[in-house]
The first five atom37 places (N, CA, C, CB, O) and aatype in JSON, in Angstrom:
{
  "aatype": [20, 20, 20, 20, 20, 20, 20, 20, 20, 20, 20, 20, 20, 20, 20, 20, 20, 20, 20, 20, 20, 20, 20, 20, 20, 20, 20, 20, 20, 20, 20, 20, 20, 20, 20, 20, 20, 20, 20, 20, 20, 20, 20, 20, 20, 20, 20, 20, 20, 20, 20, 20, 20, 20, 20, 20, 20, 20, 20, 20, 20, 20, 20, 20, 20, 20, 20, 20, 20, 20, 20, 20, 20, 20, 20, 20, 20, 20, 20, 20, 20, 20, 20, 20, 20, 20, 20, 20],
  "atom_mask": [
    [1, 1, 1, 1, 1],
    [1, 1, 1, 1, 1],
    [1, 1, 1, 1, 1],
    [1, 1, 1, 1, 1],
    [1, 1, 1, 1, 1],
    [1, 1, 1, 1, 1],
    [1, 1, 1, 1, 1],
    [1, 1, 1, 1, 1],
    [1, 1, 1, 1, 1],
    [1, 1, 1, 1, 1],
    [1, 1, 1, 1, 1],
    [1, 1, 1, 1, 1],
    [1, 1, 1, 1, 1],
    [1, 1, 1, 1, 1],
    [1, 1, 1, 1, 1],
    [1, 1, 1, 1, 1],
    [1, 1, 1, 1, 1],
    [1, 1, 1, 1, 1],
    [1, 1, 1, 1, 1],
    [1, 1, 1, 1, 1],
    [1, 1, 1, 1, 1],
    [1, 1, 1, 1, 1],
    [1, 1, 1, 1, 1],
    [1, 1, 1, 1, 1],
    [1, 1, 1, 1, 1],
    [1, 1, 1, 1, 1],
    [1, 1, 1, 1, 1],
    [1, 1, 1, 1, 1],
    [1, 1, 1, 1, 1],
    [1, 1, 1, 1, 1],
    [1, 1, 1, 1, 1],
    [1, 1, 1, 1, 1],
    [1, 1, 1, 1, 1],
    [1, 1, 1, 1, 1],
    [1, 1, 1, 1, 1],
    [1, 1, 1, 1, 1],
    [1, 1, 1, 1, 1],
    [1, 1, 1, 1, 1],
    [1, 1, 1, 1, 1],
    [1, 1, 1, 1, 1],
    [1, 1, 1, 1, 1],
    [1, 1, 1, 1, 1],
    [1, 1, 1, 1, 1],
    [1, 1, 1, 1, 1],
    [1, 1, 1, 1, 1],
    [1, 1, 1, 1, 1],
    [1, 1, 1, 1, 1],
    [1, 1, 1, 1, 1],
    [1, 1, 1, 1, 1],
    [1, 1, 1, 1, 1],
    [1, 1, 1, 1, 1],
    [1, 1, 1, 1, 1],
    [1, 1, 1, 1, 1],
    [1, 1, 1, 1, 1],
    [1, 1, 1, 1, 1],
    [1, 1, 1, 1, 1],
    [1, 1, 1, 1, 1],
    [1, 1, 1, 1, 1],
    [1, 1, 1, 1, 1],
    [1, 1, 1, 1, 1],
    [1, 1, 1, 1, 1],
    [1, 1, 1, 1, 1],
    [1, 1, 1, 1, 1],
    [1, 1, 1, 1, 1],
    [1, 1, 1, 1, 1],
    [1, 1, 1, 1, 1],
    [1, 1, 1, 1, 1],
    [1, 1, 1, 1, 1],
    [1, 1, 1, 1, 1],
    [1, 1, 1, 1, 1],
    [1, 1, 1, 1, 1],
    [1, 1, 1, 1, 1],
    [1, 1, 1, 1, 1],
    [1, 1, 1, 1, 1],
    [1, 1, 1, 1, 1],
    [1, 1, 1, 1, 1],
    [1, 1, 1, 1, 1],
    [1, 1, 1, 1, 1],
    [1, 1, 1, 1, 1],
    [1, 1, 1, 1, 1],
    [1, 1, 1, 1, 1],
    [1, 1, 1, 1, 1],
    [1, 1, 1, 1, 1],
    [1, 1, 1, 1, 1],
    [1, 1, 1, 1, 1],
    [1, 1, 1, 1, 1],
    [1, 1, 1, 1, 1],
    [1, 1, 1, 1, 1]
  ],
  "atom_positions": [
    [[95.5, 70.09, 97.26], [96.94, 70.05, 97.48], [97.47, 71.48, 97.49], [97.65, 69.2, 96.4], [97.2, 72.29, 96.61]],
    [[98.19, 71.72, 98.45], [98.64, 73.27, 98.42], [99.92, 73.39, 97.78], [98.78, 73.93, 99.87], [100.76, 72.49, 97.82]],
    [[100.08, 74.5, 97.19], [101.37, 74.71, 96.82], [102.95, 75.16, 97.49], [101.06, 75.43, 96.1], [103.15, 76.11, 98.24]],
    [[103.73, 74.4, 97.11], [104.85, 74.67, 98.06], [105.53, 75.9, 98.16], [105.79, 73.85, 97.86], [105.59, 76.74, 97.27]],
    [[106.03, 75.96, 99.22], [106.02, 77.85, 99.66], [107.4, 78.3, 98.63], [106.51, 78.33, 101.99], [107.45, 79.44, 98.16]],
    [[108.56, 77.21, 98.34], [109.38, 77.95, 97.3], [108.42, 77.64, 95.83], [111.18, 77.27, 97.24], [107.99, 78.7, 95.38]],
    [[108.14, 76.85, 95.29], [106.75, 77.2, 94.23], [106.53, 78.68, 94.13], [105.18, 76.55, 94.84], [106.97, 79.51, 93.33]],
    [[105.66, 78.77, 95.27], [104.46, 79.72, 95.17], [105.71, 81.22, 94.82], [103.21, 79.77, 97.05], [105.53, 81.85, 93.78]],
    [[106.67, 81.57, 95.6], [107.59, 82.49, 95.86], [108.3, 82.85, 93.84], [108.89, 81.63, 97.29], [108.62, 83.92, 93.31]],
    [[108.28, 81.62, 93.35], [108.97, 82.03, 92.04], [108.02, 81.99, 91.36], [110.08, 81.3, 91.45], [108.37, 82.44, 90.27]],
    [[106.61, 81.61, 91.32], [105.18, 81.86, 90.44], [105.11, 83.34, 90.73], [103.59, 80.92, 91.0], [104.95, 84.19, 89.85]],
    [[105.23, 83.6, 91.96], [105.19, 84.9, 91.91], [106.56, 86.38, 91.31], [104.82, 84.89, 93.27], [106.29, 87.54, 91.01]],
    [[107.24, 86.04, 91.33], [108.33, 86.59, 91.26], [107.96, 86.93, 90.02], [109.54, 85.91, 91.56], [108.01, 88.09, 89.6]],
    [[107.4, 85.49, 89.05], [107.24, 85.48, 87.79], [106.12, 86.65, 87.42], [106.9, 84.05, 87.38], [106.32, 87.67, 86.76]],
    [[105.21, 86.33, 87.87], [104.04, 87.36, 87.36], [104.37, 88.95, 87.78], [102.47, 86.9, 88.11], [103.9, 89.91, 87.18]],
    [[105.17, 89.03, 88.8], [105.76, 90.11, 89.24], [106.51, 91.67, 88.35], [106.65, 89.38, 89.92], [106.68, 92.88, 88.47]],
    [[106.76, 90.33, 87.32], [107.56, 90.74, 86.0], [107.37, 90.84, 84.82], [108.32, 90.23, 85.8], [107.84, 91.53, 83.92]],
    [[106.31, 89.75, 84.94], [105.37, 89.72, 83.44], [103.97, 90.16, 83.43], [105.21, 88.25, 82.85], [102.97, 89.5, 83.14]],
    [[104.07, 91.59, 83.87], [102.35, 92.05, 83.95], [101.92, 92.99, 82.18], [102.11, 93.6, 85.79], [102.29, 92.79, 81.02]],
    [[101.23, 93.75, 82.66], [100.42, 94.34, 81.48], [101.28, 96.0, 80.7], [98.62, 94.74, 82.31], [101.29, 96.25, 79.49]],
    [[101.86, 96.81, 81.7], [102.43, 97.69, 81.58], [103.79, 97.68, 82.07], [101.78, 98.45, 81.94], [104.05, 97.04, 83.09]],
    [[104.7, 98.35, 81.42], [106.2, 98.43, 81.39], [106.94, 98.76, 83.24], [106.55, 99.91, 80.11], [107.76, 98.12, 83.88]],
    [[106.1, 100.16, 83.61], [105.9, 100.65, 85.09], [105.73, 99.61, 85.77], [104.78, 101.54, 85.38], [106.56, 99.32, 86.64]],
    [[104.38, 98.66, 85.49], [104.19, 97.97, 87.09], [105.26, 96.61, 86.73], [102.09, 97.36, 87.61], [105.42, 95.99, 87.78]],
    [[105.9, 96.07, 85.77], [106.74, 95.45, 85.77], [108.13, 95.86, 86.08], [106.58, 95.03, 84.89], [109.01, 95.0, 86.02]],
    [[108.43, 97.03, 86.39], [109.77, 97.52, 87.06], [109.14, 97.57, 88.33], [110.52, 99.0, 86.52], [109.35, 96.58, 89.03]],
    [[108.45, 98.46, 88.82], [107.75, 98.59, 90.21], [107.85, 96.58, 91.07], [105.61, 99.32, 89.72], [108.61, 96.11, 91.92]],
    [[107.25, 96.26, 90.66], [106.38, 95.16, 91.41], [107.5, 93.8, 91.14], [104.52, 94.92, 90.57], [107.25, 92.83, 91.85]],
    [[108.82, 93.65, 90.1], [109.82, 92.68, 90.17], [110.86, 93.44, 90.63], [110.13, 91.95, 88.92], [111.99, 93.11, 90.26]],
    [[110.72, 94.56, 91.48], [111.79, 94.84, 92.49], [111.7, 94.69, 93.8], [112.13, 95.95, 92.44], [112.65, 94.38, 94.53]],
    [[110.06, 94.98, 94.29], [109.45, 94.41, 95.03], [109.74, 93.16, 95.68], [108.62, 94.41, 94.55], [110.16, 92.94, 96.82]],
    [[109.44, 92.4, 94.76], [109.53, 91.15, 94.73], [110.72, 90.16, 95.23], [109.31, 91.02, 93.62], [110.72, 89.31, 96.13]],
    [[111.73, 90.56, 94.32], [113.29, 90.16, 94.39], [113.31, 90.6, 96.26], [114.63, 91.4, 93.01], [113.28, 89.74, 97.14]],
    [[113.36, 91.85, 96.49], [113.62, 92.32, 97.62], [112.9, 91.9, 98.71], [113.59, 93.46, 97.53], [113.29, 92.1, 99.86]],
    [[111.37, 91.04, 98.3], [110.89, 91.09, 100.14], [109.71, 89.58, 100.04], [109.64, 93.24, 100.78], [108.94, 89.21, 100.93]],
    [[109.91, 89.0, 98.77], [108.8, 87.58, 98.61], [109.7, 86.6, 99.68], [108.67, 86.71, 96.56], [109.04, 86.15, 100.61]],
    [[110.66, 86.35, 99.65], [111.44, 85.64, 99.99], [111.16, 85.72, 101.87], [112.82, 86.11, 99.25], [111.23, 84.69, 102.54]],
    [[110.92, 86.76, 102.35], [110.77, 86.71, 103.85], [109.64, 86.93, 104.43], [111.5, 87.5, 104.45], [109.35, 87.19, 105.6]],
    [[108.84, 86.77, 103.19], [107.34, 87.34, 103.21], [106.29, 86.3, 103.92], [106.81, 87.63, 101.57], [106.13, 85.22, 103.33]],
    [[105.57, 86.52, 105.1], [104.68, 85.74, 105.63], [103.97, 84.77, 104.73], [103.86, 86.51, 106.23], [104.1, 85.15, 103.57]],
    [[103.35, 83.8, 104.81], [102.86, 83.07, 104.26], [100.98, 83.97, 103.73], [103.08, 81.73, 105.29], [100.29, 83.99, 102.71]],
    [[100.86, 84.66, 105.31], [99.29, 85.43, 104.64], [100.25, 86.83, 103.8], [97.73, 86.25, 106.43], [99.72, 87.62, 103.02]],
    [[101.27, 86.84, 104.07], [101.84, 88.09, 103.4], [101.83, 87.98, 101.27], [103.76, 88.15, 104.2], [101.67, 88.76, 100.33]],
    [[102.12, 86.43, 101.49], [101.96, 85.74, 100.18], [100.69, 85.89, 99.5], [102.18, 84.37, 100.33], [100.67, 86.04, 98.28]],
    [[99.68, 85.86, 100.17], [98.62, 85.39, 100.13], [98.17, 86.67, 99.35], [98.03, 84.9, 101.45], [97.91, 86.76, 98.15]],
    [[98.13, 87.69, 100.35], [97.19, 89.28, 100.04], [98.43, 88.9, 98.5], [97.49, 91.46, 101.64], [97.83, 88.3, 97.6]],
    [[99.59, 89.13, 98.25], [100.31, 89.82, 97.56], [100.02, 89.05, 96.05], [101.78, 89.88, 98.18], [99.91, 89.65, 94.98]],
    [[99.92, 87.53, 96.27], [99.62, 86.64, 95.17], [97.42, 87.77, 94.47], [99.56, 84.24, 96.26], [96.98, 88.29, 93.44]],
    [[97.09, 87.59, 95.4], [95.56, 88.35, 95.28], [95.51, 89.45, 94.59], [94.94, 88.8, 96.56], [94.69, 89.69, 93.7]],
    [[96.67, 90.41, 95.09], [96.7, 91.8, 93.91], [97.49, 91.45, 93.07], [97.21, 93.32, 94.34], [97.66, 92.49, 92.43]],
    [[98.07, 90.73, 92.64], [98.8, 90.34, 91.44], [97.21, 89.78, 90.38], [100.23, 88.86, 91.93], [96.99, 90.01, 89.19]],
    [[96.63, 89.27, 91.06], [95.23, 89.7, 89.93], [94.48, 90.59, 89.74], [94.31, 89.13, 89.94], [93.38, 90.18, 89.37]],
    [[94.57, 91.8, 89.84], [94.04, 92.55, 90.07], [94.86, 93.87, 88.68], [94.09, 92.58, 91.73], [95.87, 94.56, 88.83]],
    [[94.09, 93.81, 87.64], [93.99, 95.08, 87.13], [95.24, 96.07, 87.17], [92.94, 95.64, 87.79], [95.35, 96.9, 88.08]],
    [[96.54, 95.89, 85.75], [97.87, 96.76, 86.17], [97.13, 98.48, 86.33], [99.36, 96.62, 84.62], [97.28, 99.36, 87.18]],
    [[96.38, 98.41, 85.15], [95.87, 100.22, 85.61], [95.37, 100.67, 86.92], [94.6, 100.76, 84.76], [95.55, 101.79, 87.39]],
    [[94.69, 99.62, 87.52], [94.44, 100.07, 89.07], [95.99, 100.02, 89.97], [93.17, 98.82, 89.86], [96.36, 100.86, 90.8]],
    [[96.67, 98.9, 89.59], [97.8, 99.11, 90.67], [98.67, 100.49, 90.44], [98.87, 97.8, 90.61], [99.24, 101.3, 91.18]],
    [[98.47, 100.33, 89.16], [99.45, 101.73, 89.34], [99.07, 102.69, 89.73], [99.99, 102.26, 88.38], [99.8, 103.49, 90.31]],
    [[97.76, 102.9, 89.5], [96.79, 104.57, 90.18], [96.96, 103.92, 91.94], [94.17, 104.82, 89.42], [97.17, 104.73, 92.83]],
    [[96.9, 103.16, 92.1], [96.92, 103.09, 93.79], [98.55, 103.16, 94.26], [96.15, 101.42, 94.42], [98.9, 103.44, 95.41]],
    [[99.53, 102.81, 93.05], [101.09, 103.05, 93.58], [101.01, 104.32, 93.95], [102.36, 102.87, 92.52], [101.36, 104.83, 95.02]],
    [[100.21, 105.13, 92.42], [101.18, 106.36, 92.5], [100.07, 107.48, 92.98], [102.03, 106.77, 90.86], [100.15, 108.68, 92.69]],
    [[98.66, 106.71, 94.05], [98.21, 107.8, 94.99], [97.26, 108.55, 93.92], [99.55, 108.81, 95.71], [96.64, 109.44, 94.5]],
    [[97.01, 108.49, 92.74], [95.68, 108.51, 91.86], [94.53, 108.37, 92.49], [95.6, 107.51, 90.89], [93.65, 109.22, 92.42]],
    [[94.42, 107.23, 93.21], [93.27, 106.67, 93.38], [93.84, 105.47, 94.69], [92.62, 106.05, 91.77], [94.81, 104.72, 94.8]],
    [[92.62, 105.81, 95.57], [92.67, 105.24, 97.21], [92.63, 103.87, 96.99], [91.33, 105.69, 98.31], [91.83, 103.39, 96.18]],
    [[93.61, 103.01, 97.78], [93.66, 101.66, 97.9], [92.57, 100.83, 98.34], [94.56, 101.43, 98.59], [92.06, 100.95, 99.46]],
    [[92.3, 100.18, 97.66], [91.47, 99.38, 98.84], [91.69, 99.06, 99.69], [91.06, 98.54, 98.79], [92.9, 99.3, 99.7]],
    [[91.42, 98.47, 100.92], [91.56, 98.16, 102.31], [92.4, 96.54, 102.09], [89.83, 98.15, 103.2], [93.53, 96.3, 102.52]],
    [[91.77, 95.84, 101.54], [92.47, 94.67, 101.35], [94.44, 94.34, 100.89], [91.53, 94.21, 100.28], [95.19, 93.39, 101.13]],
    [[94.66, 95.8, 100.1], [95.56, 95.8, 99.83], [96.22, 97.01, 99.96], [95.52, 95.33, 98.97], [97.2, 97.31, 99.28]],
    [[95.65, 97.82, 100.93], [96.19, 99.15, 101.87], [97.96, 99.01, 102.2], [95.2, 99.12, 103.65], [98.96, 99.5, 101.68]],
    [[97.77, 98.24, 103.14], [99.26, 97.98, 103.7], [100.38, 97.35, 102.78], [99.16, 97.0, 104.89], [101.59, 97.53, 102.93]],
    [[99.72, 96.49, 101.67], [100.92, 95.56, 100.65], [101.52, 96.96, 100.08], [100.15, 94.24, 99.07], [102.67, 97.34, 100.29]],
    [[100.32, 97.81, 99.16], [100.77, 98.58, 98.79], [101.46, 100.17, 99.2], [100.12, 98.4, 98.25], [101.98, 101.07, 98.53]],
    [[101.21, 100.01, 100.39], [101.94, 101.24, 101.05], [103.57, 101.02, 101.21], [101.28, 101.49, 102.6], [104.42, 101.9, 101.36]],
    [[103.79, 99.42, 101.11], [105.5, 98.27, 101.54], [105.73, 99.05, 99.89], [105.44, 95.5, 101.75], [106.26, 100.15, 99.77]],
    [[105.42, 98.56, 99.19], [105.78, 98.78, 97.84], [106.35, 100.14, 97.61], [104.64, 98.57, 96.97], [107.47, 100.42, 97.17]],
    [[105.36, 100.98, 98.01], [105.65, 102.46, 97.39], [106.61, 103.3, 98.4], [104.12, 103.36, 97.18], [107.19, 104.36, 98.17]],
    [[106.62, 102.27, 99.95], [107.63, 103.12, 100.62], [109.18, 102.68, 100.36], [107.32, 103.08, 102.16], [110.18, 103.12, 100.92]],
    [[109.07, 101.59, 99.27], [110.68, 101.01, 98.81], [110.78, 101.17, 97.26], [110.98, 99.16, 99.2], [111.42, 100.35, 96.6]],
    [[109.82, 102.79, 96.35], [110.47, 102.69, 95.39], [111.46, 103.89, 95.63], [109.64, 102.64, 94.2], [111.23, 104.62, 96.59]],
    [[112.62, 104.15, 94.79], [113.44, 105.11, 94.36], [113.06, 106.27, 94.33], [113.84, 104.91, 93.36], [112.21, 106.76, 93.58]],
    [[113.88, 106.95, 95.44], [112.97, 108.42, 95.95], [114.14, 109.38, 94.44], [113.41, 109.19, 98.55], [115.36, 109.4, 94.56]],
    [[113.28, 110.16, 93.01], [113.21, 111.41, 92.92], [113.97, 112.57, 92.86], [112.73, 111.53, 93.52], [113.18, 113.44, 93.25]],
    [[115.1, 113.15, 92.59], [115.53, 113.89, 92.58], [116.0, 114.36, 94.0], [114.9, 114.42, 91.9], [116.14, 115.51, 94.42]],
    [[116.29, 112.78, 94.82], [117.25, 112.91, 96.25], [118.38, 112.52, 96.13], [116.86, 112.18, 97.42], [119.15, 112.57, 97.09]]
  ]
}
């Protein structure tokens, strides 16, 4: 039985917010709020996939530490080109 696409959208929202470190829970439930909602169904898919995936790796791949994997190249390039630019 698959899960229904508003389901799946607030499971995610949820974990979005409730991860391991303080960073990827501001990072990744702004994300979220801003772009789950119009987000392809395979767009769901990759994004639900790195939501398992290790907060210390996401954040070294937010913040360009350490090279993305290919699988999640493009999710995470959406992410980091919509956080809060810095002393602009």
């Amino acid at each position: 039985m698959t899960e229904p696409r508003d389901h799946k959208i607030r499971r995610l929202k949820m974990r979005s917010m409730r991860r391991g470190i303080k960073e990827m829970d501001l990072i990744l439930q702004r994300f979220a709020e801003a772009n789950l909602d119009a987000m392809s169904d395979t767009g769901l898919t990759v994004y639900d996939a790195m939501l398992s995936e290790n907060d210390h790796d996401l954040y070294q791949w937010v913040t360009g530490q350490v090279a993305t994997p290919d699988t999640y190249a493009e999710m995470i390039s959406e992410i980091v080109d919509q956080l809060p630019q810095v002393g602009t």
